[in-house]
N, C-alpha and C positions, 0 to 999 in steps of 0.2 A: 206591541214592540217588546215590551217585557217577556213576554211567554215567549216570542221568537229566539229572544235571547238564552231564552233557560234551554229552549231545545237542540238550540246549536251547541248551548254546553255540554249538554246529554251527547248528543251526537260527538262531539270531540272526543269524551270521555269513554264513550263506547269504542270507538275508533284507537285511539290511542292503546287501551286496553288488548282490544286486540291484536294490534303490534307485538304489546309487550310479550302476549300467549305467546304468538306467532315467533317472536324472537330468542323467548325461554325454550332449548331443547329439555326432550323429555328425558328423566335420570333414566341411567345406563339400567337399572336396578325394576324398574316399569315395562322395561323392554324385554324380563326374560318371563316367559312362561313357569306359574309354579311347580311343583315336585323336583325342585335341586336339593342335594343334598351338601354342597357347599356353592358359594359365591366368593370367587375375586375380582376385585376392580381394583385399577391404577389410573389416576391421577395424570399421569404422562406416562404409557406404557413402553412409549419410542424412545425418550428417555432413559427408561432404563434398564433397557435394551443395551443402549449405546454404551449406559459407564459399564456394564456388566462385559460387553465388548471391549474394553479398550482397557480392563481395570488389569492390574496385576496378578491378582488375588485367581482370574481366569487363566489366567497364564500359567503358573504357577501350579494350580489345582490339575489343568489336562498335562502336566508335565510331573504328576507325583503318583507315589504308587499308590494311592487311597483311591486315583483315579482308574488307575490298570485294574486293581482289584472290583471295582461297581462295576467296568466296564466287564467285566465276566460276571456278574452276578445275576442272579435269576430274574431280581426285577428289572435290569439293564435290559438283557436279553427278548423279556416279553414285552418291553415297550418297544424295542429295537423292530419285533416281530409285527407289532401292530403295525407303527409307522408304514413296513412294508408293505404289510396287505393295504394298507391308504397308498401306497405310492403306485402299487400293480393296480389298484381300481381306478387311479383316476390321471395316472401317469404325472405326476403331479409328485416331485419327491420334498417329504417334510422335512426339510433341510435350512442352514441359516438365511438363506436368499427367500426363502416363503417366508420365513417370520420376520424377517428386514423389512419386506417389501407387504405384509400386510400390519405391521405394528404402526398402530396411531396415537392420537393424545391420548384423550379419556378413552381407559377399554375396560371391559367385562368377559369375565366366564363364568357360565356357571354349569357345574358338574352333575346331570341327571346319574351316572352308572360308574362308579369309577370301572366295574371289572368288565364291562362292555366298553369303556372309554368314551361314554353318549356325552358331551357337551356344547356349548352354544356360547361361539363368541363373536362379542359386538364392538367395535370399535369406530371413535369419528375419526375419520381421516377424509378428507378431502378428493372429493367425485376424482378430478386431475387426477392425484394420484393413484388412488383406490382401479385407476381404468392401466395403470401401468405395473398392476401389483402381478406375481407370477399366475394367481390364482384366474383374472381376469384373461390374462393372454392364454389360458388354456380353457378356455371355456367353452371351446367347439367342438372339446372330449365331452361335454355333459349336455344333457338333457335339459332344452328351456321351458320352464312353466309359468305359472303365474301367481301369484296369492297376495288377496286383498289390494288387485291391484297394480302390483308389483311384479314384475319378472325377477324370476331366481333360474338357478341353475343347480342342477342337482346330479347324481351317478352313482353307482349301486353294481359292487362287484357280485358276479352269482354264485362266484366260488366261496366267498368268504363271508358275503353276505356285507361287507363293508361299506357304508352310505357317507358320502361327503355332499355338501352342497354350500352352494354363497350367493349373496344377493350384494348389491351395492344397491340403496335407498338413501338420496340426496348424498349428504355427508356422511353415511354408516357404510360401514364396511360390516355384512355378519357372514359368518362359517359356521357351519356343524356338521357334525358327524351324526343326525336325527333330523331326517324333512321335518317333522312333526314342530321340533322344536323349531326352527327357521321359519315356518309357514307362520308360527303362533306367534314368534316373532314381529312378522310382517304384519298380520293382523293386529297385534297391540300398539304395534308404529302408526297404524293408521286411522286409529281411533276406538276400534272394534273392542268390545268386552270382553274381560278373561282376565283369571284368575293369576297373578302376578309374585312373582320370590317375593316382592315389596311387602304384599298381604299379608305373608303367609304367618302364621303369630311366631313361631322361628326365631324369622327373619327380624320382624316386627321389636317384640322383646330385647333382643339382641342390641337391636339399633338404638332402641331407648335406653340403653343402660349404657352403651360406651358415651364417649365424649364427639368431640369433631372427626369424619373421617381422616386419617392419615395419606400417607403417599400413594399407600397402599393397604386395599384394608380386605380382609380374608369373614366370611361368618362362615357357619358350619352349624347343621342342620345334627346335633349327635345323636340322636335318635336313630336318626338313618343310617349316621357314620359306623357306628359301632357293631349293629347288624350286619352289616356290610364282610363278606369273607374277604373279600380282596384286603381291604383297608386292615381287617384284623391281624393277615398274614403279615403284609408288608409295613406294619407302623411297627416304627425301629423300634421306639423306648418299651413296646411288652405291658402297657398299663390300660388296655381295653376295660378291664374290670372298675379299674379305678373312674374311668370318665365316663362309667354309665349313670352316675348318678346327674349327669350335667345333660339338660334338652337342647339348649345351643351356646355356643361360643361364637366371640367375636375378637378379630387380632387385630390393631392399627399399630402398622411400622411406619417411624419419621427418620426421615437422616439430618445431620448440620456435618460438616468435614470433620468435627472430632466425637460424636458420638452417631451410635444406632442406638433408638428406642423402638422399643416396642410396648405397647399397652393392650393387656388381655383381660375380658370377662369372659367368666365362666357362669353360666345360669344352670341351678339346683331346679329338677323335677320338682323335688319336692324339701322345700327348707329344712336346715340344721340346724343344731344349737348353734350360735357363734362365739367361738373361743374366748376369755378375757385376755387379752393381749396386753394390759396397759404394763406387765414388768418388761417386756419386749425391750423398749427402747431403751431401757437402763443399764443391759449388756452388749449393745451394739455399739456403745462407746471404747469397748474392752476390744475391736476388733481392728486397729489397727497397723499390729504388728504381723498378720496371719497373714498367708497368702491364699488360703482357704476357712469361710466362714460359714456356717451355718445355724440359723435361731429358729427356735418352734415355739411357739406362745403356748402356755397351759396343754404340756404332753404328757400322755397316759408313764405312770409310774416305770409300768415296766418297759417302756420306749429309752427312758434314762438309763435303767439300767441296762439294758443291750448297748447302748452309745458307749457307758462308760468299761462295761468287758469287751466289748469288739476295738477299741481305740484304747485303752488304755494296761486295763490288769489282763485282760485274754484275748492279746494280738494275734492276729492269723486268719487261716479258711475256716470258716464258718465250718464248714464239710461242702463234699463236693455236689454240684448242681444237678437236679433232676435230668435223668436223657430222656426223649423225646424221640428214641427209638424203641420200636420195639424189642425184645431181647430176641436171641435165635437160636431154636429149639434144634438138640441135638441130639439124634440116636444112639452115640455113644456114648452120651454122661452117665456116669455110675450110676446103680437105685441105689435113694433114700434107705440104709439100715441096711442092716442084714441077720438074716435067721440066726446067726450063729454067734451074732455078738450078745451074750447074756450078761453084761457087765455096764454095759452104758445106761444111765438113766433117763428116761424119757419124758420123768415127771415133775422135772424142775428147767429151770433155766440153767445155758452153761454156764460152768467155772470160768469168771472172770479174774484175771489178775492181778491185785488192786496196784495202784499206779496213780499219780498226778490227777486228783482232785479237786475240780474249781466251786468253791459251797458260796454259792451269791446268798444265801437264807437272809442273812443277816442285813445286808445292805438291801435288801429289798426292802426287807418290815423297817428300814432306816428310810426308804422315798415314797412309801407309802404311807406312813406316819406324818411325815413332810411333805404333802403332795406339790409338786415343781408347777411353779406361776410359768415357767420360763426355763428352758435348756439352749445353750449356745455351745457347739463344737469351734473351737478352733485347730489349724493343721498347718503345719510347713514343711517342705524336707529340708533338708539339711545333710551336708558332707561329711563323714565321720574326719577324724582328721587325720587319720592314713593316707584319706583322700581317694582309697578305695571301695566303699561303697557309701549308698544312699539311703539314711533313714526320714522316718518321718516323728514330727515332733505334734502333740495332739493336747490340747487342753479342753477337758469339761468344765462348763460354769455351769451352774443349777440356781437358780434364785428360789427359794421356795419359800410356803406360805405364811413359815414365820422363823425365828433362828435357828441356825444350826447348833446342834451340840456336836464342838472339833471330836473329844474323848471318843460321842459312840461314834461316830462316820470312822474315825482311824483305825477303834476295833471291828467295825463292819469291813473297813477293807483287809485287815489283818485273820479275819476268819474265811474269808472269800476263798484267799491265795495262800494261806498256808500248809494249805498239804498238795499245794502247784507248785511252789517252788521247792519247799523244802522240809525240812522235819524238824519237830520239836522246838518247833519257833525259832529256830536259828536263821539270823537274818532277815527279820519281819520283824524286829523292833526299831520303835522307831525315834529321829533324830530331829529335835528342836532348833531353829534358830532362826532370826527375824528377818524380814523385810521390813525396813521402816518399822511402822506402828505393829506390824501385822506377824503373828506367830506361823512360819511355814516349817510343814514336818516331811521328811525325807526319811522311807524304809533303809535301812543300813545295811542291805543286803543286794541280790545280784538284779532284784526285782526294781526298775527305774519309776517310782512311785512317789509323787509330791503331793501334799494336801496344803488346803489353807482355807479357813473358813472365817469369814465376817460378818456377824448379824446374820441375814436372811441368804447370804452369798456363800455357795462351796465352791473352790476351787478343787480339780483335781488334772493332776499334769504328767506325763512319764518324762519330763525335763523338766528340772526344777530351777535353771535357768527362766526357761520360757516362762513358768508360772510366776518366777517375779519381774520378769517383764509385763505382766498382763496386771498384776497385783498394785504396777505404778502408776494402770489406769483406772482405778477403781473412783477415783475423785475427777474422772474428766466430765465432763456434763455430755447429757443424753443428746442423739440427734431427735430433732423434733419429727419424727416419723408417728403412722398410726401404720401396726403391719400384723400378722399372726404368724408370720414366716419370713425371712432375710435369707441370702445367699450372697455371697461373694467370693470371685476367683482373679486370682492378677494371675492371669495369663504368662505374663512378658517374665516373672521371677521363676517361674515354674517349670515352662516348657524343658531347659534344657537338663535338668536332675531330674524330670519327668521321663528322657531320653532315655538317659543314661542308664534309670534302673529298670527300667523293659529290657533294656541292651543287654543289659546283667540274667534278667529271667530267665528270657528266650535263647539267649547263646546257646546252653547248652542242648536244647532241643534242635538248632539249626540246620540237622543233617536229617530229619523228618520231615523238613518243611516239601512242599510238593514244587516240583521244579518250579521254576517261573514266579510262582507265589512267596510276596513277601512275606516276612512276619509280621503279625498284627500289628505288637503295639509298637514296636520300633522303628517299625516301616513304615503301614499302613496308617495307622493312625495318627501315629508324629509329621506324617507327610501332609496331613491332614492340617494338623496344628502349623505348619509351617507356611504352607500356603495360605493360612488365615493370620500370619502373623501380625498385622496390623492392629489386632483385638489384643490392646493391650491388659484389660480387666472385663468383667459381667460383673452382673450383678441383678438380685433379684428381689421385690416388694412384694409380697401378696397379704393382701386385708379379704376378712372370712366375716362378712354381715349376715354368715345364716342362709340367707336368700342368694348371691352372688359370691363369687370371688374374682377380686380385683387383682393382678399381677401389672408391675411393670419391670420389664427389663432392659438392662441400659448397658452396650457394648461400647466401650473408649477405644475410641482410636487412636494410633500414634499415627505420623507423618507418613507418606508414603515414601517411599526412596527412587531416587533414578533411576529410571526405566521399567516403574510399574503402574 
């Protein structure tokens, strides 16, 4: 009796279990064949779909000219191009009523080719629907087969060589633009063996180092990415070089109604030193009067000092930007030299003029001596009070490895800039007087230059206002953060002196512009800002353990207004 009873428990236990198999579907992430070089999955892809549909911020965006201008843009255009050879091969046009009608909860894609456009995506949606989706009702333009099983449908333009294909399996909805992928697909859905994105160590890695996935959660294979021509041409920010040292990344984005996060790893090929970061948090307290923030934990010497000439004592263009055309060679340009000139020398360099002199020598051997634990820029604009134009107001803090001496920092900047602004020291002496406890010095010349130095703390400011606003937070207490890098931008105080002094650039170039074509920053890109206006602040964390870098970024939102 006994034994019968143990075996009916076994028997339940086996039974039950296999329910639960049976009842656990398998992750979206199992179901894609390996060699992707990125993977996204959403959580409820119909979802957000729908707020993406119905938000303001859509509305807005195809109603501004940041919009007009993509929609003429080369990558516009070639994806415009693709779409159609998919819409000529399979009649079938990639339009909002196809991704209405095939967007379900949990989806997946993942991206084999970006510059072939080869992907594979999965979605559950419900047999019901998935049989009323566009793709279903046209499926007597494609070709039926089989795999693992399974009927799929599949079609293959000859002209363009363009392959679409879809299967519905139970509650899955999949599509690609690669039988191979689809087939492999179907195979891993139905139990069959194969090498899986889940595997792949990538992937793997990637997923062991973030936290819970998000709404929405993006890996990326950088290895692949970065090789990759397409991705190199068209990735906006221009820093390929920088992200080859990283094998894979991984992004989780969360929303709540008043923020967007995001949480990003970065995985080192091969590990770093990792920065000491612990003066970090001691100047992030100094940043709440700035509309723009910036900290970098333990930055190389000469990083400070470009911060402090490029924002403060040698405002302006760098010089102008490499072109990326070739030049164009002309039969009529004069030759080099001529026979008959026996007067010019050829064995020196030319006579230069001498002229306005910037000698950083000094403040160098001054941050080198003092190597910086820690650099924080601070920035605002601000209205002159004519109230016709826009400056910006810029504070350097420098923590460094142990006190400052005010005397030589004052004479390092006073050697920098004095044969920049003026002669024989006229106007580059300089003027004492306090904040609170603290001695603040002000050049008495045309040059807008404030110093103040505490212990281990240099201030350096071109508003000597702002520096003793910054000087009132010295005694705030630290945020308790661990980071090797902070950013922060308020949005909402910014945008409109952000307007205004594009408006002011570009005016007068305005009659160069090419018909139809807005101007960049005034148009184009403030149309940009505008339609995102919601995004009242960012903000950015990133911690550097050598092996990873951890970033979070957190977008605030303000309320939405009627009718968006």
């Amino acid at each position: 009796m006994k034994k019968f009873l143990l075996l009916a428990c076994v028997a339940a236990v086996a039974v039950w279990l296999t329910a639960q198999n049976a009842a656990t579907p398998k992750p979206l992430n199992e179901l894609m064949p390996s060699g992707a070089m990125l993977y996204l999955e959403a959580r409820d892809f119909r979802a957000l779909v729908n707020d993406w549909n119905a938000s303001g911020e859509k509305k807005a965006w195809l109603a501004s000219g940041n919009y007009q201008v993509f929609s003429r843009s080369r990558l516009y255009l070639r994806l415009k191009q693709v779409f159609e050879e998919y819409s000529n091969a399979t009649g079938v046009p990639p339009d909002r009523n196809l991704l209405t009608s095939v967007a379900g909860g949990e989806s997946a894609i993942a991206i084999y080719d970006i510059s072939a456009l080869e992907f594979l995506y999965v979605t559950r949606l419900p047999s019901t629907q998935a049989m009323q989706s566009v793709l279903w009702k046209a499926k007597e333009r494609f070709t039926a087969r089989t795999a693992a099983g399974t009927p799929y449908y599949t079609k293959t333009d000859p002209a363009t060589r363009r392959t679409a294909a879809f299967a519905i399996a139970g509650d899955l909805l999949l599509a690609a633009t690669r039988e191979e992928a689809l087939t492999g697909a179907l195979g891993l859905l139905s139990g069959a063996g194969g090498n899986t994105v889940r595997r792949e160590p990538w992937f793997e890695e990637a997923s062991r180092a973030a936290a819970a996935p998000g709404e929405l959660r993006m890996v990326m294979n950088m290895e692949k990415l970065t090789r990759n021509s397409s991705f190199r041409s068209y990735w906006i920010q221009r820093n390929v070089p920088d992200l080859r040292q990283y094998s894979s990344a991984i992004d989780d984005l969360r929303r709540t109604p008043s923020e967007v996060r995001e949480d990003r790893v970065l995985l080192r090929a091969d590990p770093a030193p990792a920065p000491d970061a612990s003066a970090l948090p001691g100047l992030l307290r100094l940043t709440a009067n700035a509309s723009l923030y910036r900290a970098w934990a333990q930055p190389d010497p000469a990083f400070a000092l470009d911060l402090i000439s490029a924002k403060i004592l040698r405002p302006g263009p760098r010089g102008a930007a490499g072109s990326r055309v070739a030049p164009v060679v002309s039969l009529d340009a004069p030759l080099a030299g001529d026979e008959t000139d026996l007067e010019t020398r050829i064995d020196g360099a030319p006579y230069e003029a001498p002229g306005a002199v910037y000698r950083p020598e000094a403040l160098r051997a001054l941050l080198e001596g003092n190597h910086p634990r820690a650099v924080l820029q601070l920035q605002s604009s601000r209205t002159t009070p004519d109230r016709v134009f826009v400056t910006n107001d810029s504070t350097i803090v420098i923590e460094g490895s142990s006190n400052w001496n005010a005397a030589a920092a004052r004479d390092a900047i006073t050697r920098a800039v004095e044969s920049l602004y003026t002669t024989s020291r006229i106007g580059v002496e300089w003027r004492e007087r306090r904040a609170g406890s603290i001695a603040l010095w002000e050049l008495d010349g045309l040059a807008p230059v404030a110093l103040a130095a505490r212990g281990s703390t240099l201030l350096i400011s071109n508003q000597s206002g702002n520096l003793e606003a910054v000087l009132g937070l010295l005694d705030g207490a630290a945020p308790a953060v661990t980071a090797s890098y902070a950013a922060g931008y308020r949005a909402a105080a910014e945008i409109p002196n952000y307007t205004r002094i594009m408006q002011q650039i570009e005016a007068p170039q305005a009659g160069g512009q090419a018909p139809g074509e807005p101007p960049l920053f005034p148009a184009n890109i403030a149309s940009l800002a505008r339609s995102l206006q919601r995004v009242q602040s960012a903000s950015v964390l990133a911690g550097d353990d050598g092996r990873n870098v951890k970033q979070t970024i957190r977008y605030t939102l303000g309320r939405s207004t009627p009718g968006q």
